[in-house]
C-alpha positions, -999 to 999 in steps of 0.1 A, spaced: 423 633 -347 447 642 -323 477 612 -320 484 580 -339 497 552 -322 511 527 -337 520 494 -317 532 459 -323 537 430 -302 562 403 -307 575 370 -297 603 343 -301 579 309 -291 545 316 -274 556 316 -248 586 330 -249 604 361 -248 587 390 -264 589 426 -272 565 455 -270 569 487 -289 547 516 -300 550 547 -323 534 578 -307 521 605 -338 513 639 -331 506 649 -369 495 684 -360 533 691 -351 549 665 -364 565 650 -328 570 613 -323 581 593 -292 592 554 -298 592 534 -269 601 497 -265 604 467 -240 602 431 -234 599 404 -210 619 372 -206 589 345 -209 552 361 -222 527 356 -248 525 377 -285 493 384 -271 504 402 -238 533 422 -257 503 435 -283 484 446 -254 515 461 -233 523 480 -264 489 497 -266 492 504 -230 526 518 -229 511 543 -257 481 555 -244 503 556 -207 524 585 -223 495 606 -229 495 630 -203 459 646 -209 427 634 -226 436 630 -264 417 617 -291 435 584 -304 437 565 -338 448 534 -327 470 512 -356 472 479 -349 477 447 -367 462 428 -338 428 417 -341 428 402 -305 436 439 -291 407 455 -318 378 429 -312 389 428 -274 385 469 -267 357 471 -296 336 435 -294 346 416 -263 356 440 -233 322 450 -224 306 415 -224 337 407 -205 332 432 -174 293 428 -177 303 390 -164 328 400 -142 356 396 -163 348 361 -177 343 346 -208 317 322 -218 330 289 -227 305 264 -241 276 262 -209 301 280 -183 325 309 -178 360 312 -180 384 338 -167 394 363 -190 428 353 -203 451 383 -195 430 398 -172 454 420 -155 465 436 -188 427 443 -200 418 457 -168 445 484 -173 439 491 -208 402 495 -198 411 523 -170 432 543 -196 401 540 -223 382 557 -203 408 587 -205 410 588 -242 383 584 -274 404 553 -287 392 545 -322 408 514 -336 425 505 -369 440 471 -384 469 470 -407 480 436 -417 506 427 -406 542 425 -427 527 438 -456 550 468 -455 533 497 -437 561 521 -427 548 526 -391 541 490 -383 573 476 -397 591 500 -373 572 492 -343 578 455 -353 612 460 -355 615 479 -325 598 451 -304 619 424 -319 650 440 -311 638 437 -278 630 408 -270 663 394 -285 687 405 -252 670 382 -238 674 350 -265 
C-alpha cells in the first residue's frame, strides 16, 4: 500500500448543489493533502465520482491506491460495471436495449486515471463515525453551502 484516499460526495437536493472532497494518505510519511469543491446544480453521484478523481488526479506518478469510499455506485461502477460498460460502448443494458451510461463523461475520466494507478476499493458506511470519512463529508458539505 502506498496512499489512502479517502473521498465523499455530497449534496443539498439531487439535483442540487453539491460538494466533492477527498483525503489524500501517504502513511509511510505520514503527509496528507485535503482538497475540496462543488458545483452549483449536480447529482451526489457526480460529486462521489469527482471526489475520487480529484484524488487519484494529485498523484503525480504510478501509486498503488486503497480507495475508501462509502459509495457503492463508485465501488461496483470501477469493480462490477465499468468493463461491461466499455465492452458496449459505454452503454448500459436496460431491459431488451441499451442505455447511455449515466455520467459518462465522469467514468471515462476516472477510467483513464485507473489505468495509472492499482486502485483497490474499500466501503465504509456511511455516517457511522469513521474519522476519515466524516472529514471528507464535512469538507464536501462546506462546499457546496456557498452556493445554498
Amino acid at each position: 500500500m502506498e496512499v489512502i484516499l479517502y473521498t465523499d460526495g455530497a449534496c443539498s437536493g439531487n439535483p442540487g448543489p453539491g460538494g466533492w472532497a477527498f483525503v489524500l494518505r501517504h502513511p509511510a510519511t505520514g503527509k496528507e493533502l485535503e482538497r475540496s469543491g462543488g458545483e452549483r446544480e449536480t447529482t451526489n453521484n457526480r460529486m462521489e465520482l469527482l471526489a475520487v478523481i480529484r484524488g487519484l488526479e494529485a498523484l503525480k506518478r504510478p501509486t498503488r491506491v486503497e480507495l475508501v469510499t462509502d459509495s457503492s455506485y463508485v465501488g461496483k461502477g470501477i469493480s462490477e460495471w465499468m468493463p461491461k460498460w466499455k465492452a458496449n460502448g459505454w452503454r448500459r443494458r436496460e431491459g431488451q436495449s441499451f442505455k447511455p451510461v449515466k455520467n459518462e463523461d465522469l467514468w471515462r475520466r476516472l477510467d483513464q486515471l485507473l489505468v495509472n494507478h492499482r486502485v483497490h476499493f474499500t466501503h465504509v458506511r456511511g455516517h457511522s463515525g469513521h474519522p476519515e470519512n466524516e472529514r471528507c463529508d464535512a469538507l464536501a458539505v462546506a462546499a457546496y453551502q456557498k452556493y445554498l
